[in-house]
C-alpha positions as CSV (number, residue, x, y, z in Angstrom):
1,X,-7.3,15.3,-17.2
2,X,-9.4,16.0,-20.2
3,X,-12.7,18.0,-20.0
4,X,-14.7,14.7,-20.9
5,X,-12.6,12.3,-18.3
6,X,-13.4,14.9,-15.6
7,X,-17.2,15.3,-16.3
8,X,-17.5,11.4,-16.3
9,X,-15.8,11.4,-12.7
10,X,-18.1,14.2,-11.3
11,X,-20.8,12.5,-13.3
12,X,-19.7,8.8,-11.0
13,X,-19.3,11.0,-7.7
14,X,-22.6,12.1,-8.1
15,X,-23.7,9.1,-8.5
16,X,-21.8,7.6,-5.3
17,X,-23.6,10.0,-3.2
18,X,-27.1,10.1,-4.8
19,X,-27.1,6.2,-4.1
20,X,-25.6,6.3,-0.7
21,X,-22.8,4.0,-1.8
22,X,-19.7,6.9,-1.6
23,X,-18.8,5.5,1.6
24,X,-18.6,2.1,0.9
25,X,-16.7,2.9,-2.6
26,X,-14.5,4.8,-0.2
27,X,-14.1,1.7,2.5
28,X,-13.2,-0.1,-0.7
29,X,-10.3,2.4,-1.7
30,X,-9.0,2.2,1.5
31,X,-8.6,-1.8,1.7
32,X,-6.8,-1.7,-1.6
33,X,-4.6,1.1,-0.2
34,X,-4.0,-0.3,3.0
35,X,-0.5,-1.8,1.8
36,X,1.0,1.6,0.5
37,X,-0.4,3.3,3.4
38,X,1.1,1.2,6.1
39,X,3.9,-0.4,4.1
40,X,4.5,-4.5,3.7
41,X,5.1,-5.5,7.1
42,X,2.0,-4.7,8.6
43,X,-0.5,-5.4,5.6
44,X,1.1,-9.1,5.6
45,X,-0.1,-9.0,9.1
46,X,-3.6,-7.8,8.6
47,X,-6.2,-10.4,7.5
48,X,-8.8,-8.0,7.3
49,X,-10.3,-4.5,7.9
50,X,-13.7,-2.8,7.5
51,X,-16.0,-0.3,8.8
52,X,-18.7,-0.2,11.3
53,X,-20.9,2.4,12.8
54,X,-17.5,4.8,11.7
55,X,-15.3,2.5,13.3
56,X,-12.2,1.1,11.5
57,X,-11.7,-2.6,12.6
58,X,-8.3,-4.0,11.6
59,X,-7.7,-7.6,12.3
60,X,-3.9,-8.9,12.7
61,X,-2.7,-12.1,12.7
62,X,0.6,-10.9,15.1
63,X,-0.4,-10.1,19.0
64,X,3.0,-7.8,19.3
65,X,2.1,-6.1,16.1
66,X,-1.4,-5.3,17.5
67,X,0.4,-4.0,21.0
68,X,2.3,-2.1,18.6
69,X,0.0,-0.5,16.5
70,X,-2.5,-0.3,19.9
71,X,0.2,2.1,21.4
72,X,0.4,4.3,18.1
73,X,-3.2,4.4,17.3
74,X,-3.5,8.3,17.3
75,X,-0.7,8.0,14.0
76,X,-2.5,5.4,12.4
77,X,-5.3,7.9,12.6
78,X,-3.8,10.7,11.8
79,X,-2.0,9.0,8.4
80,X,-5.0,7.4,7.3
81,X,-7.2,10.0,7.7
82,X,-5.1,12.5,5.4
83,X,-7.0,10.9,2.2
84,X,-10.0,9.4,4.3
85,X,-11.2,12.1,6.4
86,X,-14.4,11.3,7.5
87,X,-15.0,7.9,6.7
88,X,-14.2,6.8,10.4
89,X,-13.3,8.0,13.9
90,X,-11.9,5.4,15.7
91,X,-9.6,2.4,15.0
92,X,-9.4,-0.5,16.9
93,X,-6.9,-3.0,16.5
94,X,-8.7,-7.1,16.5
């Protein structure tokens, strides 16, 4: 990454922050993501997802699937929260 592509992207962080809109940019990242994350199957099962008071609410469209993904919520967690960190602590499954 060049010195002048890398200042800009500090320069846009920054910016994020200062504005309070870094968690919201990064609620944003994880809806586009949410397909490579979680693979076909279940995106073309999920209708929706957002946060609220740092709770990730996923809506499916398949009951088993939500069982599923109900019974292995700490994994879901865990793998989502290896490039989101913070930006939630729970997950429920709607």
């Amino acid at each position: 990454m060049s010195e002048e592509s890398n200042s800009f992207t500090n320069a846009f962080r920054k910016f994020l922050v200062n504005e309070k809109l870094d968690s919201k940019y990064r609620e944003k990242l994880l809806a586009e993501s949410w397909g490579t994350l979680v693979g076909t199957p279940i995106a073309s099962r999920t209708s929706s997802l957002y946060i609220s008071n740092k709770v990730l609410f996923v809506k499916l469209t398949s009951a088993p699937l939500k069982q599923e993904l109900n019974n292995n919520k700490d994994k879901v967690k865990a793998l989502l929260q290896k490039d989101f960190g913070d930006l939630f602590n729970d997950i429920r499954f709607i």
